[in-house]
C-alpha positions as CSV (number, residue, x, y, z in Angstrom):
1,X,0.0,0.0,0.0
2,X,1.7,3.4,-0.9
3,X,2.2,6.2,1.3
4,X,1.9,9.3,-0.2
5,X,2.6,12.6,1.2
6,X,1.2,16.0,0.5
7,X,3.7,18.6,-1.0
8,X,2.7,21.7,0.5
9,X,4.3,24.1,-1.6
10,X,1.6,23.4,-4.9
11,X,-0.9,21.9,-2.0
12,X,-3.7,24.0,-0.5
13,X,-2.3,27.0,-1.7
14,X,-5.5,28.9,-1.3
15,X,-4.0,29.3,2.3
16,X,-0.7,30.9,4.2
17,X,2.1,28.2,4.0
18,X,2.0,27.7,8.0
19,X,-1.9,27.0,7.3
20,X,-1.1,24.2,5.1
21,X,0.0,21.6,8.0
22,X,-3.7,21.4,9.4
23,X,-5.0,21.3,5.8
24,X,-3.2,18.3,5.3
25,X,-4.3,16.9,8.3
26,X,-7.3,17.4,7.9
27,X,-7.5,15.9,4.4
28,X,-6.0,12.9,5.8
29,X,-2.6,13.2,5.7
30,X,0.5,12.4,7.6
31,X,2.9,12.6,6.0
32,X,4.3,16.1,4.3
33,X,7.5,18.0,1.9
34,X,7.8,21.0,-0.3
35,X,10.1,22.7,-1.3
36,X,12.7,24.9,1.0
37,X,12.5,25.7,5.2
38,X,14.4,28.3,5.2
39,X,11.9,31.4,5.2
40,X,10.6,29.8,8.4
41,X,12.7,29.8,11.5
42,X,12.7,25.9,12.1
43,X,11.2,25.7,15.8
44,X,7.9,27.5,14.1
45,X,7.6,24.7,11.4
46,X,8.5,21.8,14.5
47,X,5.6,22.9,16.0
48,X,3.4,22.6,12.7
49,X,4.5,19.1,12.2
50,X,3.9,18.3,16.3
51,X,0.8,19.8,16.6
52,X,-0.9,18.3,13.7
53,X,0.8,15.1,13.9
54,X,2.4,15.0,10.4
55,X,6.0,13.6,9.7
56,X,8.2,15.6,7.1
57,X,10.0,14.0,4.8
58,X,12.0,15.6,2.4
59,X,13.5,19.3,1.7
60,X,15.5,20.8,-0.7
61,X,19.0,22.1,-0.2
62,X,19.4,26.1,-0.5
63,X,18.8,26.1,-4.3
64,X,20.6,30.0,-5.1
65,X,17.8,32.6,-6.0
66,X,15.1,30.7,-6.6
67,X,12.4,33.9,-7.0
68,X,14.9,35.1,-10.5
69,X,14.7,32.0,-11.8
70,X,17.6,30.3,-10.6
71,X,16.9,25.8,-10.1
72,X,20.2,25.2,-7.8
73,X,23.2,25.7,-8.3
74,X,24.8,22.3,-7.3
75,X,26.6,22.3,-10.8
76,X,27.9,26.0,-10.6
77,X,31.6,26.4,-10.4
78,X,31.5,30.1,-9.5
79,X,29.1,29.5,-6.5
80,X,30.8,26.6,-4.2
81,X,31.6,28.2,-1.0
82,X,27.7,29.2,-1.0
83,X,26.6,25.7,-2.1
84,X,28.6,24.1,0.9
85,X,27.3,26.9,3.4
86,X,24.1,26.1,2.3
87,X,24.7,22.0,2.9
88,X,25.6,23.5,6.8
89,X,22.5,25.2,7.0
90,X,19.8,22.4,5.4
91,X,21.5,19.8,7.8
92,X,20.3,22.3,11.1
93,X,16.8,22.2,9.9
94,X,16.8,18.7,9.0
95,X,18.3,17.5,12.6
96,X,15.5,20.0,14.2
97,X,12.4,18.8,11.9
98,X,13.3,15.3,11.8
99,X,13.6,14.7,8.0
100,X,16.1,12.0,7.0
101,X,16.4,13.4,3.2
102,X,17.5,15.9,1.5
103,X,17.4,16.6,-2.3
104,X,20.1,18.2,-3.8
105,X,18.9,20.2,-7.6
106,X,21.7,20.9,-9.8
107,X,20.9,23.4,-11.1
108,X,21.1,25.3,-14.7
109,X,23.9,25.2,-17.2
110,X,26.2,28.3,-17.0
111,X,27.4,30.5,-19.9
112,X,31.0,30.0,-19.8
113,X,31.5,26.6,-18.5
114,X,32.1,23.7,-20.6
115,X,30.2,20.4,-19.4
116,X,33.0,19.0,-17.9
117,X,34.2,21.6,-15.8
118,X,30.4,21.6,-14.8
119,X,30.3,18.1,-14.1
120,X,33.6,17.7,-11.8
121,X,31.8,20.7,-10.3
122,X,28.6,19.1,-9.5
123,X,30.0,15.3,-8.6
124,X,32.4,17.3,-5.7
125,X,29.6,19.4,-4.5
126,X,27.7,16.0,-4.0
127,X,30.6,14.2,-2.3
128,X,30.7,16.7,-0.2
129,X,27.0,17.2,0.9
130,X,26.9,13.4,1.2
131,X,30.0,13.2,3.2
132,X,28.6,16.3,5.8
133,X,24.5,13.9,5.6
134,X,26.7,10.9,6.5
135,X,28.0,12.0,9.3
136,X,24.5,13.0,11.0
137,X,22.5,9.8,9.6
138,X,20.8,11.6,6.6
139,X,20.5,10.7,2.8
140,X,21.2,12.9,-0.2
141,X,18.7,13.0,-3.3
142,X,19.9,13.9,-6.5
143,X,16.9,15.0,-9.1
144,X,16.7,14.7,-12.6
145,X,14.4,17.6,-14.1
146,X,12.6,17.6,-17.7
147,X,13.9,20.1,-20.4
148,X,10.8,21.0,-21.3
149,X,9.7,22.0,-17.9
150,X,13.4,23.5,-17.0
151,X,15.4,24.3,-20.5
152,X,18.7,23.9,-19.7
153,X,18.7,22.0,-16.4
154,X,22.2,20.3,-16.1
155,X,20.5,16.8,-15.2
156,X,17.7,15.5,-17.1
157,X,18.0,11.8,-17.3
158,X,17.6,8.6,-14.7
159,X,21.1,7.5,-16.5
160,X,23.3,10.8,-15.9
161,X,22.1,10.6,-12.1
162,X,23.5,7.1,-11.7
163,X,26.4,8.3,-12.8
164,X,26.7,11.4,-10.9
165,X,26.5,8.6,-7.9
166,X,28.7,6.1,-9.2
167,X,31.2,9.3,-9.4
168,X,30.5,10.8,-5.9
169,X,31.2,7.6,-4.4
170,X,28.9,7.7,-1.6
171,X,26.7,5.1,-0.3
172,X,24.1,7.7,1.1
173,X,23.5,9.2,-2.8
174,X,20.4,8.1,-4.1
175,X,18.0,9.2,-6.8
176,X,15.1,11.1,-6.3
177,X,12.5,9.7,-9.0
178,X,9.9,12.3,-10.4
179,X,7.5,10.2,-12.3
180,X,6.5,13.6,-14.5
181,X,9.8,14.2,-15.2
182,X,10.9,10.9,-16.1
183,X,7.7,10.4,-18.5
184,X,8.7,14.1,-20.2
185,X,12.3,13.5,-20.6
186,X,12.7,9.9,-21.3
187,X,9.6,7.5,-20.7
188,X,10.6,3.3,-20.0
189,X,9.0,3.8,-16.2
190,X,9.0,0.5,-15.8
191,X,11.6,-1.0,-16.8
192,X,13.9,2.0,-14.4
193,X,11.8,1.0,-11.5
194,X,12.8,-3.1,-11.9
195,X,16.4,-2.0,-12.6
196,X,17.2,0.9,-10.3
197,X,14.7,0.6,-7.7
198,X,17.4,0.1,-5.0
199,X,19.1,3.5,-6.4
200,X,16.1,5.3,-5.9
201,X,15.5,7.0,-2.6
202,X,12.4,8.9,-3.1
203,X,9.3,9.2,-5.4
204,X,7.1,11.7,-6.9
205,X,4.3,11.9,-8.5
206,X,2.0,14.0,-11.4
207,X,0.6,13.3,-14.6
208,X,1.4,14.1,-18.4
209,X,0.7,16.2,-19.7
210,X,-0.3,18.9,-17.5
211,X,1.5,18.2,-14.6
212,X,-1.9,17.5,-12.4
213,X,-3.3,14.6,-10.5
214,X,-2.7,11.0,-11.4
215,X,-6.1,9.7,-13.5
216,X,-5.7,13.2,-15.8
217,X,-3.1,11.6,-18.4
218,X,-1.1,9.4,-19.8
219,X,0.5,7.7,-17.4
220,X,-1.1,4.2,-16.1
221,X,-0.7,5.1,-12.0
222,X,-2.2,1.9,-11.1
223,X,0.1,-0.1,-12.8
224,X,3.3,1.5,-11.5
225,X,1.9,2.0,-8.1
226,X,1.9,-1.9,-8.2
227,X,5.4,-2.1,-9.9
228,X,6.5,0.4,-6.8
229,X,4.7,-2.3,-4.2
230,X,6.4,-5.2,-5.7
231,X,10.0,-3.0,-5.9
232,X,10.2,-3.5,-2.0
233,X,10.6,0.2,-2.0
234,X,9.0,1.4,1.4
235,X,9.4,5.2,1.0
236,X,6.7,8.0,1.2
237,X,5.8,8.6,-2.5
238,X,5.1,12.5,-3.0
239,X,2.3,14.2,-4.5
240,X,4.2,17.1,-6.4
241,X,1.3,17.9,-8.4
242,X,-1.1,20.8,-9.4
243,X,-4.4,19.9,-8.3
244,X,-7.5,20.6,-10.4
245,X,-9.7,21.8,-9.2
246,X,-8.9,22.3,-5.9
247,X,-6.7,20.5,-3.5
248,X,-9.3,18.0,-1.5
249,X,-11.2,17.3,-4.8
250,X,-7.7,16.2,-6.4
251,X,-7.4,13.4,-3.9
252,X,-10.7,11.6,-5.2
253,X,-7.7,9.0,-7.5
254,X,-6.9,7.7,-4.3
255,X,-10.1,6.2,-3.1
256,X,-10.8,5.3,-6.8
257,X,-7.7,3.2,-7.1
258,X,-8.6,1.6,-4.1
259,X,-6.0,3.5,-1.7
260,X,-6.4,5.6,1.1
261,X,-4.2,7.7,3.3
């Protein structure tokens, strides 16, 4: 049986963010993520997940200036110092709010810097988060991102991010597995989830096209949420999705696949 958790940042948005925790509780939820703590101090957002009973699950690292545009900047050569200040910084919050996972976006590809420079660039930045995770218990995600959705995000496909692993050498790097993205950028669900399911450390969800709740699209979500039971993978699966029309009335898939939360 899955276990999906609400992402707040595209859930029950009609609300402040701190509202969102007892929304999700009280559409059933116990499980939460979105995207980034850091606005928040983190004893504020402790007490959200306490008094509303929810676990957290996954953040983002510090991702550079997210409001201009910017997707991470992991992959940046110019902006290291910054990345591993903001590795120091996620691990606090992560230690306060209990989450033992942090994704790590690589961000865009910068004018200037050929792919390799950009690559040994990204594979250190990763050894060293990893390295700083390991030491307090914690995993590291590493995201694959559409170019549609993103043009020119530095890591689009399930392939490059198991070898961004295989090059960081770290046994707590794992894959963070966006369904959408994966069906946008390269398709073969499947056949990744049989072959790399013990590389993947996280799940999320959405249709194609349109990026809203499974049951909208293309994708066959009771199939793969069977493949996913079958994987052995015991994770929280993610609903990073834009609900239509609302937030509650997206949830109807779950009873009508036979789930609940």
């Amino acid at each position: 049986m899955p276990k999906f958790a609400a992402n707040l940042t595209m859930f029950f948005t009609e609300v402040p963010f701190m509202e969102r925790f007892a929304s999700a509780r009280g559409a059933g939820f116990s499980a939460i993520e979105y995207l980034f703590p850091y606005e928040f101090e983190a004893a504020e957002l402790k007490a959200q997940l306490g008094k509303n009973r929810l676990t957290q699950v996954l953040f983002n690292l510090p991702a550079g200036k997210w409001e201009e545009g910017e997707r991470g900047i992991a992959a940046n050569p110019e902006r290291v110092e910054e990345f591993r200040a903001g590795v120091a910084k996620a691990v606090v919050y992560a230690l306060e709010l209990g989450v033992g996972k942090l994704n790590c976006l690589a961000g865009k590809r910068i004018h200037g810097y050929d792919n390799e420079k950009q690559w040994s660039t990204l594979v250190g930045n990763v050894r060293y988060a990893a390295k700083v995770l390991q030491e307090k218990g914690l995993r590291l995600m590493v995201e694959p991102i559409n170019h549609f959705d993103i043009p020119g995000f530095f890591l689009n496909r399930t392939e490059q991010a198991l070898k961004l692993i295989d090059d960081a050498g770290m046994p707590n790097v794992f894959v963070q597995y966006d369904v959408y993205h994966a069906q946008r950028e390269e398709g073969d669900l499947t056949t990744t989830l049989r072959k790399h399911i013990d590389k993947i450390g996280h799940i999320q969800i959405a249709d194609n096209p349109g990026r809203h709740q499974p049951g909208t699209g293309e994708i066959n979500y009771p199939f793969i949420f069977k493949e996913i039971d079958a994987s052995g993978y015991r994770g929280h699966i993610g609903l990073e999705y834009v609900p239509i029309p609302d937030s509650k009335s997206s949830l109807a898939w779950i009873t009508e696949f036979g789930y609940k939360l």
